[in-house]
C-alpha positions in Angstrom: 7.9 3.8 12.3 11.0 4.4 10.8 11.2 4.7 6.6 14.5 3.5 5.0 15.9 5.3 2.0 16.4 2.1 0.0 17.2 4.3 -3.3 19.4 6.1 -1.6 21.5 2.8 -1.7 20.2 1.3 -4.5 22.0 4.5 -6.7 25.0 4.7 -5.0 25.4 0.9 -6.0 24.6 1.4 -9.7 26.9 4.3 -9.7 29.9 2.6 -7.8 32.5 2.6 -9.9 33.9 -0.7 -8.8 32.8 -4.1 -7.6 34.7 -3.4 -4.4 32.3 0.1 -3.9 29.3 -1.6 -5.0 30.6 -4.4 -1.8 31.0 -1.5 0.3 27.8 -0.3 -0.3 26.2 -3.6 0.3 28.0 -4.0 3.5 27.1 -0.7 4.7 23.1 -1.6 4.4 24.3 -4.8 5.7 25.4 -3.5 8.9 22.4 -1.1 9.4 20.3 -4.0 9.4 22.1 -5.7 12.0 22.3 -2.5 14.1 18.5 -2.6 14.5 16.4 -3.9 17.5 14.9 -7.2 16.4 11.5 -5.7 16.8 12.6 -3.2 13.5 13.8 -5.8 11.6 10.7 -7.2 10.3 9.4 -3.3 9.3 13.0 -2.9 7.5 12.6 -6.3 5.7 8.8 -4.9 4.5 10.2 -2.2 3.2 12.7 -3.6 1.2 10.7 -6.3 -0.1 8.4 -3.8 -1.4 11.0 -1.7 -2.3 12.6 -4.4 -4.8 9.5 -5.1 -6.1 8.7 -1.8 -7.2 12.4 -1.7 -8.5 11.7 -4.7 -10.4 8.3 -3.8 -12.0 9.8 -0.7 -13.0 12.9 -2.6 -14.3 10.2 -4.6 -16.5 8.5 -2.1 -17.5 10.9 0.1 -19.0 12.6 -3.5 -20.7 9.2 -4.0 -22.0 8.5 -0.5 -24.0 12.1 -0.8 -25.1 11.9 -4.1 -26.4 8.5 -3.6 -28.0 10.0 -0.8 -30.0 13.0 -3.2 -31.7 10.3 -5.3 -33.0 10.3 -8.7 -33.3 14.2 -9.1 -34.3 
């Protein structure tokens, strides 16, 4: 089973210095997707899914111990 470097990605896109890079980028994971055997498609969609959502529960947590110390403002 392959593993795809989502993060790999995912940092070059934050770090794009341009919509047009950050497009680029997207394109580029884009395309890799559609190069894959239908059979890999479904693994590569896993892994993203789960990528994202560790992404995004790290996103959230990081918000929350930032927000928590502003207070209640």
């Amino acid at each position: 089973m392959t593993q795809y470097d989502f993060r790999k990605y995912h940092y070059r896109s934050i770090n794009a210095g341009n919509d047009a890079e950050r497009a680029a980028i997207n394109q580029e994971l884009k395309d890799l997707y559609a190069s894959l055997p239908d059979e890999e498609k479904e693994e590569f969609n896993r892994q993203l899914q789960t990528f994202l959502a560790k992404e995004m529960g790290r996103l959230k947590s990081n918000y929350e111990s930032v927000k928590g110390g502003l207070g209640d403002n």
